[in-house]
C-alpha positions in Angstrom: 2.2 -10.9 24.9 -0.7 -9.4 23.1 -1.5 -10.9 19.8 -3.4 -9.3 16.3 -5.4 -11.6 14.7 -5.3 -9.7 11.0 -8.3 -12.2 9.6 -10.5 -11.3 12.7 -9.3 -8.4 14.0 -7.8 -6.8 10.7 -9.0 -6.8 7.5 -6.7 -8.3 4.8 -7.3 -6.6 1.2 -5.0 -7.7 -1.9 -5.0 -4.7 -3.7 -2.5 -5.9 -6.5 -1.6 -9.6 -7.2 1.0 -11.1 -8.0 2.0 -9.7 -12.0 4.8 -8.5 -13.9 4.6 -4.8 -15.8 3.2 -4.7 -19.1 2.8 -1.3 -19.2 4.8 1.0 -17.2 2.6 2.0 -14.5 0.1 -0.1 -12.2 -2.4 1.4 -9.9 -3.8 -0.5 -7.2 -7.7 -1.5 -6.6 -9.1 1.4 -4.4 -9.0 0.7 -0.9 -11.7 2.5 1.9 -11.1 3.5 5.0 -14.9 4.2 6.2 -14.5 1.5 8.8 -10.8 1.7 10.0 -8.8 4.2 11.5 -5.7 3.1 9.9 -4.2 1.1 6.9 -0.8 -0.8 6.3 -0.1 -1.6 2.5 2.8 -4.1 2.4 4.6 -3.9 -1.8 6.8 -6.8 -2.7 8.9 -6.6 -5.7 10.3 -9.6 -6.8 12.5 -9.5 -10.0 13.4 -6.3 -11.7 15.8 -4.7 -13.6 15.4 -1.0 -12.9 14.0 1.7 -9.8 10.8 2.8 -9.8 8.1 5.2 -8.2 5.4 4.1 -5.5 2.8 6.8 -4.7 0.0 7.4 -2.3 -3.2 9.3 -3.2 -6.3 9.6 -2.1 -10.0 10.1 -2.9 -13.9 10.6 -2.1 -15.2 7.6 -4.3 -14.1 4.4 -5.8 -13.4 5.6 -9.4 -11.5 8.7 -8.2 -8.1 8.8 -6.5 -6.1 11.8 -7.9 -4.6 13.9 -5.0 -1.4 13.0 -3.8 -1.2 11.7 -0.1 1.5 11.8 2.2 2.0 8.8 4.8 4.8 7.0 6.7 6.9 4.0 5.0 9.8 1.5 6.5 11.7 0.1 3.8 13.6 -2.9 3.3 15.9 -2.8 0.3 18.1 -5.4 1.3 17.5 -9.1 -1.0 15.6 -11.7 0.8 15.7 -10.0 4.5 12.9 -9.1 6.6 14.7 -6.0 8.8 12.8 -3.2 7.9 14.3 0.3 8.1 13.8 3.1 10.2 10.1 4.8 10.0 10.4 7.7 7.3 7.6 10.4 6.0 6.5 10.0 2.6 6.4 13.1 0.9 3.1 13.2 -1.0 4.2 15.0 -3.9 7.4 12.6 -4.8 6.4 9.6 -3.4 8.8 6.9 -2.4 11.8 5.7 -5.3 11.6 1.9 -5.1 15.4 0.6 -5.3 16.4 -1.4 -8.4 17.3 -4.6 -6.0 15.5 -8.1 -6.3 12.8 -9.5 -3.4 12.2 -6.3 -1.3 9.6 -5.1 0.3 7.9 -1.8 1.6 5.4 -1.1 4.4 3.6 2.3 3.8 1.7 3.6 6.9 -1.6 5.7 6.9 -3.9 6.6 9.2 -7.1 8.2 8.9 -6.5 11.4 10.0 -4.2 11.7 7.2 -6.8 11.9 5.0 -8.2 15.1 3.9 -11.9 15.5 5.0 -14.5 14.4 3.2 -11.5 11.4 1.4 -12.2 7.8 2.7 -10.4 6.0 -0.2 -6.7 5.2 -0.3 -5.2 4.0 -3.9 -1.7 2.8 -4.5 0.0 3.5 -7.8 3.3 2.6 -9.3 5.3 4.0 -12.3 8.1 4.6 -14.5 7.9 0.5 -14.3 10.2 -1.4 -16.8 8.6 -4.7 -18.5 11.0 -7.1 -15.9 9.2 -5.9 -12.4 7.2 -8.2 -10.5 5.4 -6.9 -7.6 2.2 -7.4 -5.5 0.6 -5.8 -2.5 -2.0 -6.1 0.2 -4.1 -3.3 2.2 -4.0 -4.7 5.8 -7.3 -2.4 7.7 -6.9 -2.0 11.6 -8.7 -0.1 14.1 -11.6 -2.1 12.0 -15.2 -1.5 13.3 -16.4 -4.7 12.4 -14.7 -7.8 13.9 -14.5 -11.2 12.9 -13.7 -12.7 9.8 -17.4 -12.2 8.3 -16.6 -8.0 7.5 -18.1 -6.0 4.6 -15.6 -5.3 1.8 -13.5 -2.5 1.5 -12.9 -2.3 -2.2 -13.9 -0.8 -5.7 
């Protein structure tokens, strides 16, 4: 059985820690994809009390990610389980409705060629949040150019 190493082979990015929602939207730290050929950003929600939105967008630099990006996600909505879904598209324009259910997670798919030319930089950001959501995320790079867990970093 083949094995992936994500601290050497990968390159783990937390791209939102652990926090509850002040304010109704969170966006992500910008991510890059200059030395990877695909991303996998895993959201946990912990408690909540309503649904919200999780979009995809991308960008040319770190202070810029406003165009909407499509992608693949497998959801699991189902409290305290690890049985994700069936692979879905992500349609860049709506985004993906996070369900109003307690310790769930998402894995949102991208690869490179997704991205429109000239866009390296992947953002994730969440809205229409209510002040009772808890949630965090990580960026996990693969395909990564440089291996071994001494690797440049990817974010802003």
């Amino acid at each position: 059985m083949s094995r992936f190493v994500i601290a050497e082979q990968g390159h783990p990015v937390p791209i939102i820690y652990p926090q509850g929602s002040a304010a109704p939207t969170i966006n992500s730290d910008i991510v890059s994809l200059k030395n990877a050929s695909h991303v996998s950003i895993l959201l946990a929600v912990g408690a909540q009390a309503g649904a919200f939105t999780a979009k995809l967008y991308e960008g040319s630099d770190f202070s810029d990610c406003t165009t909407e990006l499509a992608g693949a996600v497998y959801k699991e909505e189902t409290t305290n389980s690890d049985q994700l879904g069936d692979r879905t598209a992500v349609v860049a324009a709506s985004g993906v409705a996070i369900a109003a259910t307690n310790n769930i997670f998402y894995v949102f798919e991208v690869d490179v060629e997704d991205l429109t030319e000239g866009n390296t930089n992947i953002q994730l950001k969440l809205s229409a949040l209510d002040n009772t959501t808890y949630v965090m995320a990580w960026a996990i790079l693969s395909g990564y150019a440089f291996q071994g867990k001494d690797q440049v970093t990817e974010i802003a």
